[in-house]
C-alpha positions in Angstrom: 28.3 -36.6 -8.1 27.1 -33.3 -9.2 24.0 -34.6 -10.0 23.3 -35.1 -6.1 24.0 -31.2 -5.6 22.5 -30.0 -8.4 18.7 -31.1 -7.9 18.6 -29.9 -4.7 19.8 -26.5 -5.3 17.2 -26.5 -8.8 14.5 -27.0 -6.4 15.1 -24.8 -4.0 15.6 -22.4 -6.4 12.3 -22.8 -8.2 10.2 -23.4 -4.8 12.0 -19.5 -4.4 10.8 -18.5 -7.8 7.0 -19.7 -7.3 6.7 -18.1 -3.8 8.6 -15.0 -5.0 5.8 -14.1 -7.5 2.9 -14.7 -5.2 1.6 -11.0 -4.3 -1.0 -9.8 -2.0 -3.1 -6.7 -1.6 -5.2 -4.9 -4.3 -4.0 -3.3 -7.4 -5.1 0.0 -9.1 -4.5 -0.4 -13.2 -4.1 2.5 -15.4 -3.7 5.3 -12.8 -3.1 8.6 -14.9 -2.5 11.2 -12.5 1.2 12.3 -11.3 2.7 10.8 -8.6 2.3 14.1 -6.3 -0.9 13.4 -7.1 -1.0 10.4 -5.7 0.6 11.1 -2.5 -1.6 14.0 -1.9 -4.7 11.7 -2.3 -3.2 9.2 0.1 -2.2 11.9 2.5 -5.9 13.4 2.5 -7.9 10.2 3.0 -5.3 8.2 5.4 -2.0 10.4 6.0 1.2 9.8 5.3 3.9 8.3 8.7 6.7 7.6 5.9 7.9 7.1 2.6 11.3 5.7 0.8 14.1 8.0 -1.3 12.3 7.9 -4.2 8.6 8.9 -2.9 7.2 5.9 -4.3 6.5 3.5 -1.2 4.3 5.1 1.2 3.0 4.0 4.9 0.5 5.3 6.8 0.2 5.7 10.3 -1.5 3.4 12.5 -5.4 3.6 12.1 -8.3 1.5 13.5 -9.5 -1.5 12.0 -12.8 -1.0 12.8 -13.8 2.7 12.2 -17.1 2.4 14.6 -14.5 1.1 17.8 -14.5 4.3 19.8 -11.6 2.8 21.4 -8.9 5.2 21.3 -5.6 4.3 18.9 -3.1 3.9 21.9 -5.4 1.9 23.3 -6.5 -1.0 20.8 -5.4 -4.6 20.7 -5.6 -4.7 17.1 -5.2 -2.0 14.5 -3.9 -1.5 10.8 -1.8 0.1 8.0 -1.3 0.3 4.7 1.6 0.1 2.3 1.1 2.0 -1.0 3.2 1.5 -3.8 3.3 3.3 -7.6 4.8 1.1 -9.8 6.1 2.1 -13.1 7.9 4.4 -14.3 5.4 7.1 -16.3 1.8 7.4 -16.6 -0.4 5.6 -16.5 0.8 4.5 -13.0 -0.2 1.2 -11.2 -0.6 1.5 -7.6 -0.6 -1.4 -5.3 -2.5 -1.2 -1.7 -1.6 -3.6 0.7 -3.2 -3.4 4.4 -1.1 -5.4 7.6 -3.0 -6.0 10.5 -1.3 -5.7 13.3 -1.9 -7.3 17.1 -0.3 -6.2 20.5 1.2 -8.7 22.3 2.4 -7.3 25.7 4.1 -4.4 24.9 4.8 -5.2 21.6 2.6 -5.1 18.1 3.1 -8.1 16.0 2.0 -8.2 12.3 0.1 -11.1 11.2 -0.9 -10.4 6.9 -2.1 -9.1 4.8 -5.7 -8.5 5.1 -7.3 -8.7 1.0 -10.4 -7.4 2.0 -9.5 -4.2 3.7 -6.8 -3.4 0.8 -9.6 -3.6 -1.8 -11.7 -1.4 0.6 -8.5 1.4 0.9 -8.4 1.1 -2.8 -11.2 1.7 -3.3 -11.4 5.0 -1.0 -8.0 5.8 -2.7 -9.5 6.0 -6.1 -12.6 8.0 -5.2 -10.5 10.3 -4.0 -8.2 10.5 -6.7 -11.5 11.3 -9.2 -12.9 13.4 -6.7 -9.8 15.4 -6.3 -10.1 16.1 -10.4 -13.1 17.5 -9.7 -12.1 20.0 -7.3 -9.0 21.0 -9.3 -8.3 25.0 -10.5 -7.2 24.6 -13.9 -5.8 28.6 -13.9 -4.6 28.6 -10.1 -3.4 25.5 -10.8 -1.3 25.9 -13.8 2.1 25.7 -13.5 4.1 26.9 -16.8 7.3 25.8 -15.9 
């Protein structure tokens, strides 16, 4: 009798445990710069629309798919936005990009999924911005001593 019960629910709740672990969008490993860092970066190359409580999950605003479609943003049928994450809790940081595509139907905008190839592209912008942003750094203007 518990037999019949306990199969189904065992399955279910590995089918949960397989899917659960499945992750899209592209990862950065072995980020060493602060999180203010971070956010900065992502705010100069794409802007910021929100973040959580903690500062650690970041959305952009709306932006074009195609960056050579002169269509204006209120106007497109299909645009895009990305979800940053930094994971961990001290450096080095691992930051996870994740792009949505987004289509308007009616009035509405619908989000289909994750698009891989555009999240390794924002990545990759993310990153050269994060060394180029080294670069340009003040090490006595930028010094903080407490």
């Amino acid at each position: 009798m518990i037999r019949k019960t306990v199969v189904p629910f065992l399955l279910l709740l590995s089918s949960l445990y397989l899917t659960g672990c499945v992750t899209s969008g592209f990862y950065l490993d072995d980020v060493n710069r602060s999180m203010g860092d971070i956010r900065t970066a992502v705010k100069n190359v794409y802007g910021i629309q929100s973040m959580n409580h903690n500062q650690r999950i970041l959305i952009t605003p709306p932006l074009k798919k195609n960056l050579n479609d002169p269509t204006p943003i209120k106007d497109l049928r299909e645009r895009v936005y990305a979800r940053i994450v930094i994971v961990g809790d001290q450096r080095p940081y691992r930051v996870l990009v994740e792009v949505y595509e987004e289509n308007k139907v009616e009035n509405d905008w619908v989000e289909l999924d994750v698009d891989e190839g555009l999240s390794k592209e924002f990545a990759r912008e993310l990153n050269l911005e994060l060394i180029e942003s080294r670069d340009k750094r003040n090490v006595i203007d930028d010094f903080r001593a407490f």
